[in-house]
C-alpha positions as CSV (number, residue, x, y, z in Angstrom):
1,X,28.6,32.8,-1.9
2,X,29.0,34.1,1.7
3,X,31.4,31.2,2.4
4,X,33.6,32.1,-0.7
5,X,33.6,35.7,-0.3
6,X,33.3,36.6,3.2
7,X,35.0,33.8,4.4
8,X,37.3,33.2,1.3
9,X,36.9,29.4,1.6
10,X,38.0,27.1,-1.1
11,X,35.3,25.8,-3.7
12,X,36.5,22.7,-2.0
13,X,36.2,23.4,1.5
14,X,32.4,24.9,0.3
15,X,31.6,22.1,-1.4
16,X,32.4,19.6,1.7
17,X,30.3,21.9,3.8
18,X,27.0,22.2,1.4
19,X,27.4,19.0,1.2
20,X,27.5,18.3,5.3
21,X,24.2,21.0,5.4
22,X,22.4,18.3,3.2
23,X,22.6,15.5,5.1
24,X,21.7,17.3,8.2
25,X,18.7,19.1,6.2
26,X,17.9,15.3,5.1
27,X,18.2,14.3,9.0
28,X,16.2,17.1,10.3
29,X,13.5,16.5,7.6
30,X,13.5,12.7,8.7
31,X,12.5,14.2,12.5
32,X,10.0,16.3,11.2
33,X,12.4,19.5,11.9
34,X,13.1,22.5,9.7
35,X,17.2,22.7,9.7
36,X,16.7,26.4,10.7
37,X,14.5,25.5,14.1
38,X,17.1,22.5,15.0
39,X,18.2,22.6,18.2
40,X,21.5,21.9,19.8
41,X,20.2,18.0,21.3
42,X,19.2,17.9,17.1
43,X,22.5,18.5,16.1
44,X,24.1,16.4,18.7
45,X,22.2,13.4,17.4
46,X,22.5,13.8,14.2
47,X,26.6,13.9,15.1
48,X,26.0,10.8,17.2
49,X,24.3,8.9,14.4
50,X,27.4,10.2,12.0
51,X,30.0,8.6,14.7
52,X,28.5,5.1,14.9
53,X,27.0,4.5,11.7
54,X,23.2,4.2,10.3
55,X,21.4,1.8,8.0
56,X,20.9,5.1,5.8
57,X,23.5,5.7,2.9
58,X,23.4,9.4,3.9
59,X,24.6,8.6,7.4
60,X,27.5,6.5,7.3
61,X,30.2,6.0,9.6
62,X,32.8,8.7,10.0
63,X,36.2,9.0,11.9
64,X,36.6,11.9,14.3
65,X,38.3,13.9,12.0
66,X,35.3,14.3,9.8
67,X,33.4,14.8,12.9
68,X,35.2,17.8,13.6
69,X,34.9,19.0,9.7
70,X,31.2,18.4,10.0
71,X,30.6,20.2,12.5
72,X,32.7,23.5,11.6
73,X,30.9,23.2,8.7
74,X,27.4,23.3,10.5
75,X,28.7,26.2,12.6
76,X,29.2,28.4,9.8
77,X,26.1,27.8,8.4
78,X,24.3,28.4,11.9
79,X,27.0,31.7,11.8
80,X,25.4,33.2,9.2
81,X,21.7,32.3,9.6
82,X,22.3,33.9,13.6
83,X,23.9,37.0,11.4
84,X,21.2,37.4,9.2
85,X,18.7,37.4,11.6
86,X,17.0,34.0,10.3
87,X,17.6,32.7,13.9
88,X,18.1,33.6,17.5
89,X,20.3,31.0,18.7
90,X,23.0,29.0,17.3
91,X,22.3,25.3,18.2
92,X,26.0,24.5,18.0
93,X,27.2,27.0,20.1
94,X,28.1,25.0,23.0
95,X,29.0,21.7,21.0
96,X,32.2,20.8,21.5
97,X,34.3,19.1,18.4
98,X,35.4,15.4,18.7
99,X,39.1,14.9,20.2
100,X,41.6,13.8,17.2
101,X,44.9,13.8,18.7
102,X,48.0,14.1,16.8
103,X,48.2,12.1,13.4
104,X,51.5,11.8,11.4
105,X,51.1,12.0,8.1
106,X,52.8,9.3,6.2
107,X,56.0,10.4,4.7
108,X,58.3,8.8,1.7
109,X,62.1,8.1,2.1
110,X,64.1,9.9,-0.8
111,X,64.6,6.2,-2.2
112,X,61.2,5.3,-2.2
113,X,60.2,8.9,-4.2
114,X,63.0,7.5,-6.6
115,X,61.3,4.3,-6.9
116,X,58.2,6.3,-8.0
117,X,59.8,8.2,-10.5
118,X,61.2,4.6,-11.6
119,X,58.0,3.1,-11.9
120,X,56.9,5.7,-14.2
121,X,56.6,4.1,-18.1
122,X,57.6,6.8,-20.2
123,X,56.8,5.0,-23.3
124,X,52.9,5.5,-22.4
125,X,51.1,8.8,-24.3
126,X,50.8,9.5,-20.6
127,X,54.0,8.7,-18.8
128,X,55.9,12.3,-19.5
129,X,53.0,14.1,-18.3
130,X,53.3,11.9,-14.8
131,X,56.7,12.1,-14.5
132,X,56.3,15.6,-14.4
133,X,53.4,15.6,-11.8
134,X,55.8,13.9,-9.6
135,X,58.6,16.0,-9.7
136,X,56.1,19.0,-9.0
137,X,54.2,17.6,-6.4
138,X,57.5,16.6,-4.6
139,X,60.0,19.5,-5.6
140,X,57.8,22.4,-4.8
141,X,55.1,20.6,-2.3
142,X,51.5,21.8,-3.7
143,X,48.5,20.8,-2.7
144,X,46.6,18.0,-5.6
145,X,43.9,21.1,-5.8
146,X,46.9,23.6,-6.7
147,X,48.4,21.2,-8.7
148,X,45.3,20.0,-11.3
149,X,44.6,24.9,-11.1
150,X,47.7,25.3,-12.2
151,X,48.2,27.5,-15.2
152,X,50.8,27.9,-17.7
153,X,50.6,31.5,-18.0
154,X,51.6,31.6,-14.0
155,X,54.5,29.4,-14.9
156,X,57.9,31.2,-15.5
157,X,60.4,28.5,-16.2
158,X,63.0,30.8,-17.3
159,X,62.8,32.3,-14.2
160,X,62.1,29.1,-12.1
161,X,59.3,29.5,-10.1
162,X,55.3,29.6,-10.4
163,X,52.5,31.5,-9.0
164,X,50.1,29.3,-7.3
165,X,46.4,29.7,-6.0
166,X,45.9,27.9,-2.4
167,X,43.6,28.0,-0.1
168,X,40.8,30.8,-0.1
169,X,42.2,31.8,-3.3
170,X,45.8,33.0,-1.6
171,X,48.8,33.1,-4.1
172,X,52.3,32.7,-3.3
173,X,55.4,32.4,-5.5
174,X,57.1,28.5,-5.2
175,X,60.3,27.8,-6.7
176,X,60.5,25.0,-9.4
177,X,63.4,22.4,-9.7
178,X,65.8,22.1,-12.2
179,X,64.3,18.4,-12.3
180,X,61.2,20.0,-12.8
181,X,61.5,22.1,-15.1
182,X,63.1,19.8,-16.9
183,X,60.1,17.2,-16.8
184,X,57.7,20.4,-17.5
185,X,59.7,21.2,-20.8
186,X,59.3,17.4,-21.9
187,X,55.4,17.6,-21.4
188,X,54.9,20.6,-22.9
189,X,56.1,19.2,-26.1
190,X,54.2,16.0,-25.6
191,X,51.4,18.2,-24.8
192,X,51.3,20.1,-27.9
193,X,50.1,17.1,-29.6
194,X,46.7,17.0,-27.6
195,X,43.3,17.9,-29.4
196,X,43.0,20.8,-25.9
197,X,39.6,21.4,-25.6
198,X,37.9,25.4,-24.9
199,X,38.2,26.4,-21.5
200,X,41.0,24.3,-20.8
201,X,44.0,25.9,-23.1
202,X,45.4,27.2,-20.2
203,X,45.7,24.6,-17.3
204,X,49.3,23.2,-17.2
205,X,47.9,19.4,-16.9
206,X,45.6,17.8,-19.3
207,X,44.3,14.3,-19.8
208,X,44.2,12.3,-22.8
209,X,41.1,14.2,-24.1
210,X,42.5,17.3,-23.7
211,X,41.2,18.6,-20.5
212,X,41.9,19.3,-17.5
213,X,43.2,16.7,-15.4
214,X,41.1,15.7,-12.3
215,X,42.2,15.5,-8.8
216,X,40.6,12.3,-8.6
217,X,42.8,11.0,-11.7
218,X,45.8,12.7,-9.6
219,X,45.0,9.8,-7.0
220,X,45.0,7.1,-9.5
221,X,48.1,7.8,-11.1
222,X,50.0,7.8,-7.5
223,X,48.2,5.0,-6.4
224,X,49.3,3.1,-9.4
225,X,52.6,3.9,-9.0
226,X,52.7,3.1,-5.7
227,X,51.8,-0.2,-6.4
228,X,54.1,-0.6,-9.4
229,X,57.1,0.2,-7.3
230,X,55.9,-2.2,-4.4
231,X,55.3,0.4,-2.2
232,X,53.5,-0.8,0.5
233,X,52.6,2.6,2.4
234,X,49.0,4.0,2.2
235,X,50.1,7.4,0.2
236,X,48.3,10.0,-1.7
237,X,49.6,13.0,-3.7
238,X,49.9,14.6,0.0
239,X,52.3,11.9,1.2
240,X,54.3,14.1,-1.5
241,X,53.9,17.1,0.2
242,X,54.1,15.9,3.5
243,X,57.9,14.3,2.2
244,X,58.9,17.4,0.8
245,X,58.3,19.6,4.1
246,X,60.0,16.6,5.9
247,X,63.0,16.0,3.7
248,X,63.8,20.2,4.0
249,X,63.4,20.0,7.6
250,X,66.1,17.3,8.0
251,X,68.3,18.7,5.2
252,X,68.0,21.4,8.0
253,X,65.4,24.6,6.5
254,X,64.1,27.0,8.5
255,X,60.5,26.1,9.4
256,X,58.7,29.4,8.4
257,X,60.4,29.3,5.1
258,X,58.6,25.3,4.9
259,X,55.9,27.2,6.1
260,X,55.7,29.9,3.0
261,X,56.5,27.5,0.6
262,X,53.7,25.1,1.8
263,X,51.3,28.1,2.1
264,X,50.5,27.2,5.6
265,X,48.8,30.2,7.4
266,X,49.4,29.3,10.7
267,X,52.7,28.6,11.6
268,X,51.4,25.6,14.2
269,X,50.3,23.6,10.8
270,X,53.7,23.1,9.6
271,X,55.4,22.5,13.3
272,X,53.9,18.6,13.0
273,X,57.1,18.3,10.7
274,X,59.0,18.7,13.5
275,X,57.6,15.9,15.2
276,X,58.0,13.7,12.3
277,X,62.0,15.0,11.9
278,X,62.1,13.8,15.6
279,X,61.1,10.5,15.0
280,X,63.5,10.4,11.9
281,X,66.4,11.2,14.0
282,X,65.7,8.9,16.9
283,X,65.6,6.2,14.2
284,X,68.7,7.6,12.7
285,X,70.1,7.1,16.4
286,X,69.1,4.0,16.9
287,X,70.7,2.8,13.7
288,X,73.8,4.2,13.8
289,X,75.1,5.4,17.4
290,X,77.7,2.5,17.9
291,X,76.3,2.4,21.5
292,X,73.2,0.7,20.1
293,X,75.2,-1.3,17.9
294,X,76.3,-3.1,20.1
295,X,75.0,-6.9,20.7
């Protein structure tokens, strides 16, 4: 509860965390240690045994990004044990996070979003439904958790745009497509013929049992089509998101208004499109300057 309303973290972001507690309460019991008396060389190790691996299915292997996640989680947790008086000192005080360095997200071309749209098969009971997912995901760049929350009665097609719940439960207005709105009229009628269960009359996307449709499922159905259009990048419904920041930053938007549509809080977040619209126009250089053409 205090990470959801103090800190007005996701259920997402809270579940990761509890879930990071566990597996150091489950380390800590293994040492003969109460989580609350852990020290910081405690917490170090059990990050250690979370970088290189253990024999134990609740320690596996983890990249430096998760590292870091890890171990903001733990700190929180420490935070508010230290604030509650239920310690003295926080153990991960003076643990510094894993370096990441910069990562690129991977990013579509327009022709390979088209080929995804291709790949669709609209003669499936499921097929309008992704279509439409597509053309959300990429023409107003949500998040799969805002995507899978959306609800119809924060959806104003007449007036093209939607209210949408991100992070720590923030809304902001995003403008919808004419595509999309066209693909969202099309599975609203197909939609209508769903048995919708209680409790889910509401969400925008259902699956074939009538309700709501999973992030997980969300996964699936890009990596299917991925695959059905032979493309051979490793992409998720973020590579979506990432492509629809990138393909308004070459087409030459302002990068606070990428960064209001995205819901981004900090501007810094968004800025790695600019790095990837770098790279884009180097290659554009390269390809076309007649200087480089030239054998």
């Amino acid at each position: 509860m205090y990470l959801q309303l103090e800190r007005g973290f996701s259920p997402n972001t809270v579940a990761a965390y509890m879930s990071d507690i566990e597996k150091l309460e489950t380390y800590c019991r293994s040492k003969g240690v109460d989580i609350a008396d852990a020290t910081q060389e405690d917490v170090q190790q059990f990050l250690y045994e979370l970088s290189r691996g253990a024999e134990s299915d609740e320690l596996r292997q983890i990249c430096a990004r998760s590292q870091a996640r890890v171990l903001s989680g733990l700190r929180q947790f420490y935070r508010y044990l230290l604030y509650s008086d239920k310690i003295s000192q926080d153990p991960t005080e003076l643990i510094d996070a894993p370096k990441i360095g910069d990562h690129l997200p991977e990013v579509l071309t327009i022709e390979e979003v088209d080929r995804l749209i291709s790949a669709i098969d609209l003669s499936q009971p499921e097929g309008q439904r992704n279509r439409a997912i597509i053309e959300v995901l990429y023409g107003s760049g949500l998040r799969v958790s805002e995507l899978v929350n959306l609800k119809i009665s924060n959806m104003y097609l007449d007036k093209e745009y939607m209210l949408v719940e991100g992070k720590g439960s923030k809304q902001r207005l995003v403008p919808l497509s004419g595509e999309a709105i066209k693909q969202l009229k099309f599975w609203f009628m197909d939609r209508q013929k769903l048995d919708v269960k209680p409790g889910h009359t509401d969400f925008c996307f259902l699956n074939r049992y009538g309700r709501q449709l999973t992030r997980v499922m969300v996964f699936i159905i890009i990596k299917r089509l991925a695959e059905a259009a032979a493309i051979h990048k490793n992409i998720s419904p973020h590579t979506l998101r990432h492509s629809f920041a990138t393909h308004l930053l070459q087409g030459g938007a302002n990068l606070r208004v990428i960064q209001e549509l995205l819901g981004h809080e900090n501007l810094a977040t968004t800025e790695i499109y600019t790095h990837i619209d770098v790279n884009f126009l180097r290659e554009e250089v390269l390809r076309f300057h007649p200087k480089n053409k030239q054998k």
